[in-house]
N, C-alpha and C positions, 0 to 999 in steps of 0.2 A: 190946199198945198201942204205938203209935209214938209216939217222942220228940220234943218239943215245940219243943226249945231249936235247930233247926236248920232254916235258911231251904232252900228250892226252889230261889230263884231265886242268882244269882250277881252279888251285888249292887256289884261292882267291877268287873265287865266290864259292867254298862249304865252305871255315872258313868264309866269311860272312853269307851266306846262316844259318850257324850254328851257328853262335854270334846273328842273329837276334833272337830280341824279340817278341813273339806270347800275344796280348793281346784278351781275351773273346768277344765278341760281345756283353755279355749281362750287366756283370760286370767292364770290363775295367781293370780289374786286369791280372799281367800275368797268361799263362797258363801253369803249370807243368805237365811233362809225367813222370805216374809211370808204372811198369809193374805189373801185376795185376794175380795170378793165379789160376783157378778156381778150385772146389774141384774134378772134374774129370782132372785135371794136365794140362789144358790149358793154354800156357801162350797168356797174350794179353796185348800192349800198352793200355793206355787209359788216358784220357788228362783231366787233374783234374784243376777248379779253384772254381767257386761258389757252396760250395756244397749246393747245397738246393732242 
């Protein structure tokens, strides 16, 4: 039988994974994800910082 009391996953490297901060390459500002859905009902992520 295998042991119950011990997780798979590594559950401090995805809340860091996920507390890190993503800064733009071109502006240096962070980068925010919004979901975005297109008028044919597509949803898609898409990673917003400088808009220009």
């Amino acid at each position: 039988m295998a042991e119950k009391g011990k997780s798979k996953t590594d559950v401090s490297a995805r809340v860091e994974a996920k507390n890190r901060v993503h800064l733009c390459s071109k502006c240096g500002n962070k980068v925010e994800v919004v979901l975005s859905v297109s008028p044919t009902g597509k949803k898609r992520m898409r990673r917003v910082c400088c808009e220009g």
